[in-house]
N, C-alpha and C positions, 0 to 999 in steps of 0.2 A: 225919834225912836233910837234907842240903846240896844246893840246888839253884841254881845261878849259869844268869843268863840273859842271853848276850852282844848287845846292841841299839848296834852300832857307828854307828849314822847319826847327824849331826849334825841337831840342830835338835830344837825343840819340834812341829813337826809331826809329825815320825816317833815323835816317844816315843810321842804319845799314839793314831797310828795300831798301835803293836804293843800299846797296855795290853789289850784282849781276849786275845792269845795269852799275852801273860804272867801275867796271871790263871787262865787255864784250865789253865795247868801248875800254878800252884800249887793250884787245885781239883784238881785229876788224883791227886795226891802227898800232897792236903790235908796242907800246911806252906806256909810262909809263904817267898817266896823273894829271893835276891840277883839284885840289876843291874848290869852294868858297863857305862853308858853317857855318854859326853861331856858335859861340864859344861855346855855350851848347850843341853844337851836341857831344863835346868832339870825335872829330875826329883826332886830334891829337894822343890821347890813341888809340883810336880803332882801328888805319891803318897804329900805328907805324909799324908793320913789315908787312905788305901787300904791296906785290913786282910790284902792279900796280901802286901804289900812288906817283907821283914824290912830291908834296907841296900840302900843304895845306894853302888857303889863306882865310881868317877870313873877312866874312861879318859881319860888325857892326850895324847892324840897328834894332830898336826897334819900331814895326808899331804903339804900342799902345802910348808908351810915348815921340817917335821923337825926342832922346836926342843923340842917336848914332852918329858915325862919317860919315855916311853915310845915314843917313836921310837926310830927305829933297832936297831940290836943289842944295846945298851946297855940300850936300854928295854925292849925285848923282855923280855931277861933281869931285868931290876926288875921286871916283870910278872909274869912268870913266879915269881918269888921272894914277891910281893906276896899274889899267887891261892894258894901253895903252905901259907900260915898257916892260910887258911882251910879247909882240906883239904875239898873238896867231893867229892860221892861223884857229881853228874852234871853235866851243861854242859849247852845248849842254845844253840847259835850262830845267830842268822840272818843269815846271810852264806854266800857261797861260800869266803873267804877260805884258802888253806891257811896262813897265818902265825897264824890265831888256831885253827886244829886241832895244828898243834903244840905251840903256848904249852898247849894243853889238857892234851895228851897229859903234855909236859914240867912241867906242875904236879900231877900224877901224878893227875887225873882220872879214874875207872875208866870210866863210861858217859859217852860224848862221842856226842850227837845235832846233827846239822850239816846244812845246806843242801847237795846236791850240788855237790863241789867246782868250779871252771872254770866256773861257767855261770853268771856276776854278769849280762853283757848281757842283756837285753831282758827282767828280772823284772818281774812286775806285782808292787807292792809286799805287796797284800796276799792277792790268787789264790796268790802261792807261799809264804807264811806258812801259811794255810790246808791247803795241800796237802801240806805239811813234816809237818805232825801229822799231818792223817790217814792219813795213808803210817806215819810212828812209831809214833803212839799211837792211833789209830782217832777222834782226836777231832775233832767238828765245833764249829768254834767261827765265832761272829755278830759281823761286823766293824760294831761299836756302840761304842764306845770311851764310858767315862764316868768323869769325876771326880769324884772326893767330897771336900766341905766342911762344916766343921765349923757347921752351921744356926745358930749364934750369931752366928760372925761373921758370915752369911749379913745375919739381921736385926739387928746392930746397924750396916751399911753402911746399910742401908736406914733406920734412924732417922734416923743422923746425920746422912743427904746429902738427908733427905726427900722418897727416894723414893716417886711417889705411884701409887696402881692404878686414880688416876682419866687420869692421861696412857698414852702411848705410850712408855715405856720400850725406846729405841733405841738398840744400842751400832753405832758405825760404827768397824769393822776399816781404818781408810785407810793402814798401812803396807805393807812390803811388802819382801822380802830383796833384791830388784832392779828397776831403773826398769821393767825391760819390765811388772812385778807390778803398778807403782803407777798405780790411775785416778786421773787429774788430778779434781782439786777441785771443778771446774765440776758435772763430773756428779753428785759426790754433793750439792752445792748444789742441782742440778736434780730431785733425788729428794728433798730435804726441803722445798722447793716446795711438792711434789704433796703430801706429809704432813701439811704444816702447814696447808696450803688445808680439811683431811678433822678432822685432827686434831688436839689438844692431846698436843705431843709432848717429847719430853724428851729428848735425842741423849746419850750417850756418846761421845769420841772415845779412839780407843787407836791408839797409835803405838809407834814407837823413836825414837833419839835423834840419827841424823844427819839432816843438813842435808835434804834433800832429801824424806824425811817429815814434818819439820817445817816445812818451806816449806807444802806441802797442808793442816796441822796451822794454822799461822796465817791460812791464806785460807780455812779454812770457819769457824775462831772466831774472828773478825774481821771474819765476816761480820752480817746483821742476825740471825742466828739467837742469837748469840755469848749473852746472855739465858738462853738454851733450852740451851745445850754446858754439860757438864763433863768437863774436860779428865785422864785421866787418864796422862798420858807418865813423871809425875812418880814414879810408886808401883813400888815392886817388884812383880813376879809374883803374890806372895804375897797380898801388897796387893789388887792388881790383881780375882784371880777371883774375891770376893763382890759387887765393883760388875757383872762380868758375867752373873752367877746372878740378879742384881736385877733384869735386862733382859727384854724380851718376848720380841724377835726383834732379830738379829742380821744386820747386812749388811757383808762384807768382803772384802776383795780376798783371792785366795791367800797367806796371809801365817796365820803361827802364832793369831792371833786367830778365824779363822776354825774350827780346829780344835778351838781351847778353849770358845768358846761351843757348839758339838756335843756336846764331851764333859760340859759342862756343861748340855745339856737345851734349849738355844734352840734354834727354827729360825732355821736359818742359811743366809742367800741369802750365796754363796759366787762373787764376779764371775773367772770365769777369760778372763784375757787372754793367758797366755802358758805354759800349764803344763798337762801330760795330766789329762782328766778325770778318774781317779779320783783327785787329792789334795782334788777338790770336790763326792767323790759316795760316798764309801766310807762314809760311817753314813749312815742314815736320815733323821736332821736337816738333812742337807746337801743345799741346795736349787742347783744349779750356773747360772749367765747365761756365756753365750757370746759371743763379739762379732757382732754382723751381719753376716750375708751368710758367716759360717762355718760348717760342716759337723761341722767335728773342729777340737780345740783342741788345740794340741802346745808343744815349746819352739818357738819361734820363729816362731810365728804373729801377733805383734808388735800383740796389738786391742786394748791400754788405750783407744784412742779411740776405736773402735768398741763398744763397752757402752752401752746404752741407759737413761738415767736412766730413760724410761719403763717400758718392760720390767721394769727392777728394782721400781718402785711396782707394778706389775700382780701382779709373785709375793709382793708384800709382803702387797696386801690378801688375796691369798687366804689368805695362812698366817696373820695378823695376828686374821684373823674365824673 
């Protein structure tokens, strides 16, 4: 049996918030199943060794600038043409979409399971994943999201960068997809203060590569901490999640790092400034800071500079001890 599982959202956040439901299909069906999801998801990295994942197959398409190889009508149909080789016997869309229930259909799909069409507004992202199955398939599935690495490279990061279990192995998430996401530098300055006054600590920094995380990026390792940072902007993904797994506990803005160190086992103080609770509360691990004096956190609640360096140390030692 052929099972394609459609995960259209952009970004590394969303992949690793649907790995739960696309796992539990492939336990439902016990086989190993296909993805078709956007190249920024970096799904590739994150499910190289996750024993459910048979391929991963790359949606090209760009809604805003239509230059993709699957935009349009054109692309449609190369899609369409694409999915038709591998002739799958089921689909599993999460999306309301009717353009990716016909591409279904028209790659001659027999079982096609979809989101209720027309009703994209106001989904919670992962309350209506949830709900999709157990309406389908009867299945209750635990929005825990986790990834797996290969424990060698796990501990040969850790030889090499000599990481120690006598420090505070810190990774700090300071980027962030837009300004309103990103807390200015002072505060996380002002939380490794408090840390280092307590503790022998060791910080990780993880970023991206414009201007503007790298600005935050050279004002906390350039600061006197700079000793104590290692910088990791430089590494691939790939690269990337065994210096994260090496970490105690994790503190980051809204931003893909924040979602990786959860699925990867840290506790993770996850700073929302400008984005609905659950993309900072949906696992377990995920510890959420609101700005001051807020109630509810939404888009455009604009509190990067209301996040309290203290507050952030106050959930650190609880989770830390």
């Amino acid at each position: 049996m052929k099972i394609l599982i459609v995960q259209n959202r952009k970004g590394i956040g969303d992949l690793i918030i649907f790995l739960p439901f696309i796992e539990a299909l492939a336990k439902k069906f016990e086989t190993k199943v296909y993805l078709l999801v956007k190249e920024n998801s970096k799904a590739i990295d994150l499910t190289k060794n996750n024993k459910h994942v048979k391929e991963i197959l790359i949606l090209d398409r760009d809604n805003k600038i239509n230059n993709g190889l699957h935009d349009g009508i054109n692309g449609t149909l190369k899609l369409i043409q694409y999915l038709k080789r591998y002739k799958f016997d089921k689909i599993f869309i999460f999306n309301s979409s009717l353009r990716f229930n016909l591409i279904a259909k028209f790659s001659l799909i027999k079982d096609i399971y979809q989101y209720p069409l027309f009703f994209k507004k106001n989904q919670n992202i992962t309350e209506t994943a949830k709900k999709f199955l157990k309406k389908k398939l009867g299945i209750d599935v635990e929005s825990n999201p986790e990834i797996s690495l290969n424990e060698k490279d796990v501990e040969n990061i850790r030889v090499k960068s000599k990481i120690s279990s006598n420090e505070k192995n810190i990774l700090l998430g300071i980027g962030g997809s837009g300004d309103t996401k990103r807390i200015p530098s002072g505060t996380f300055l002002k939380f490794m203060n408090y840390c280092t006054d307590k503790y022998k600590c060791r910080f990780f920094l993880a970023t991206g590569k414009i201007k503007e995380e790298q600005d935050i990026l050279n004002e906390i390792y350039n600061s006197k901490f700079k000793s104590q940072c290692l910088k990791l902007d430089d590494l691939r993904l790939e690269e990337t999640l065994p210096y994260v797994k090496n970490c105690d506990i994790s503190i980051c803005n809204d931003s893909s790092f924040s979602h990786i160190s959860a699925a990867l086992g840290l506790q993770t103080i996850v700073l929302m400034a400008d984005t609905p609770i659950i993309y900072g509360s949906y696992s377990p691990k995920m510890h959420p800071i609101i700005p001051e004096g807020v109630n509810e956190v939404g888009h455009n609640t604009l509190g990067k500079n209301k996040i309290s360096a203290l507050e952030i140390y106050k959930k650190f030692e609880t989770l830390i001890n």
